[in-house]
C-alpha positions, 0 to 999 in steps of 0.5 A: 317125666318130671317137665310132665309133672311140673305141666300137671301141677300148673294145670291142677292150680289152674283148675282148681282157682279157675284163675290164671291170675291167681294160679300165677300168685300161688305158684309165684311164677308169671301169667304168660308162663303159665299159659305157656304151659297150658298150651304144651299140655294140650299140644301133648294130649292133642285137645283143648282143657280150658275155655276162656271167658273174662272171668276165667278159666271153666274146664272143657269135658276133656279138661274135667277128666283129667283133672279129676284123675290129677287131683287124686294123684295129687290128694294121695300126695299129700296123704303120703306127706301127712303120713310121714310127718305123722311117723315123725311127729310120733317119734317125738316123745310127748306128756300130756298133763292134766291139772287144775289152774291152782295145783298147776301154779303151786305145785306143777309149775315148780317142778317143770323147769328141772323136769324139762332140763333133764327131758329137754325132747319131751313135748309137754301139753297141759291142760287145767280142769278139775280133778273130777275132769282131769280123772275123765280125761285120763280114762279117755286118754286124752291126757297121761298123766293128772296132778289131783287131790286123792279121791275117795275111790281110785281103782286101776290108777297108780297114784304117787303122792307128792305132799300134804295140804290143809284147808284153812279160814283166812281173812285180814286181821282188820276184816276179824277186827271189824266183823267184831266191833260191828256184831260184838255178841254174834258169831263169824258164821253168821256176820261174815261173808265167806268166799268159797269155791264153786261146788263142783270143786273137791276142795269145796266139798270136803269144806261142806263135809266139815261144816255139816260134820260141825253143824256150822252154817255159813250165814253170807257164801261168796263163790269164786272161780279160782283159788287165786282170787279167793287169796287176792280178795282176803287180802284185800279184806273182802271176807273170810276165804276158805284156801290151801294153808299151804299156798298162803303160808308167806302170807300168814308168816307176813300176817298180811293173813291170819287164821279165822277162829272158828274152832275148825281144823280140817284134817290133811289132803294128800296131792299127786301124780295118776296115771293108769296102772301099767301106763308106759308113762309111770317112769315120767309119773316117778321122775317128776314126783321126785323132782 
């Protein structure tokens, strides 16, 4: 039986490259061998499976039933295979992180690499949207767990927050300095270039919140992609960037940045870890928040 199937396996490669050339590459043994085989097949089954032409190899009528049945044994195989590693695979505990790019540098990042040293099993994804995206994927159970600033309405989630964070003006010292001496009398709001995020950000939106509050309209807006780029253009004097006071707090140290003096102080945001109320993966969720 198993010199049988070993015939059927050469005979299926075959049939499927129509090539014995390649057939032989593919299952790294020689031509002759090959045909060798081939020809013990048909001598066992009493017919002929191959023609033979320059190009290779076509299947008789013969040979073109016996491959179809081969080739379902050999499909149902493979999914026996698949479904095994699949077992396996399941076995393996993951976590599925979502967050957006600036958390994940400033806050997730820290707290991986003593998460991962006390689950060092865990396979971990992350994946970095928005926090409105990184809410969608939860709900689709694409992801296990999100790290979000605390929206407004958070009903069927469990939220563990993990700290306070502040929205602030930033600039450099030259930049407010310049901005003063080419427009003495005018205020900042109409002479500056303020770089902001996209809209579709919730920082961004609780920024438009405040300024609507304070009837305050920005007279120049740049907008940016990333936190990070909002940071690195303030330094290099670009403009008035709108960040997380939190994340440039070495910097305003260093006075590399300074504050804005616009008369506005944003009130504190709260940061965390969701998942689903009732979710097998509130343990992690509380591991990592308290790490």
């Amino acid at each position: 039986m198993q010199e049988n199937l070993s015939l059927y396996h050469i005979f299926y490669t075959v049939s499927r490259t129509g090539n014995i050339s390649t057939a032989a590459k593919e299952l790294y043994i020689s031509q002759p061998a090959i045909s060798r085989a081939i020809k013990k097949l048909e001598n066992n089954l009493d017919t002929t499976l191959f023609k033979r032409s320059s190009r290779g190899v076509t299947l008789t009528p013969d040979g073109q039933i016996l491959y179809e049945k081969v080739k379902g044994a050999f499909d149902l195989l493979s999914e026996g295979e698949d479904s095994i590693l699949h077992n396996r695979s399941r076995e393996i505990p993951r976590l599925r992180i979502g967050a957006s790019t600036t958390l994940c540098k400033y806050v997730l990042m820290p707290r991986l690499k003593d998460f991962i040293a006390a689950n060092p099993q865990i396979r971990i994804t992350i994946s970095c949207q928005s926090t409105y995206q990184t809410l969608k994927l939860l709900e689709e159970d694409k992801i296990d767990i999100g790290l979000i600033g605390r929206p407004q309405k958070l009903s069927g989630y469990e939220f563990l927050p993990l700290l306070q964070i502040q929205d602030t003006f930033v600039a450099t010292h030259q930049y407010l300095e310049n901005q003063h001496q080419l427009f003495p009398s005018e205020p900042l709001q109409h002479t500056a270039t303020f770089m902001l995020l996209d809209e579709q950000n919730i920082t961004r939106q609780s920024v438009n919140t405040m300024l609507h509050e304070h009837q305050m309209q920005l007279g120049h807006i740049l907008e940016v992609s990333s936190m990070d780029l909002l940071i690195q253009f303030a330094q290099v004097g670009l403009g008035i960037a709108c960040v997380i006071k939190e994340f440039v707090q070495n910097d305003l140290d260093k006075e590399i940045l300074v504050e804005a003096p616009l008369g506005l102080t944003f009130p504190s945001r709260e940061i965390g870890f969701v998942c689903k109320k009732g979710s097998e993966n509130q343990k992690l969720l509380t591991q990592l928040a308290e790490i």
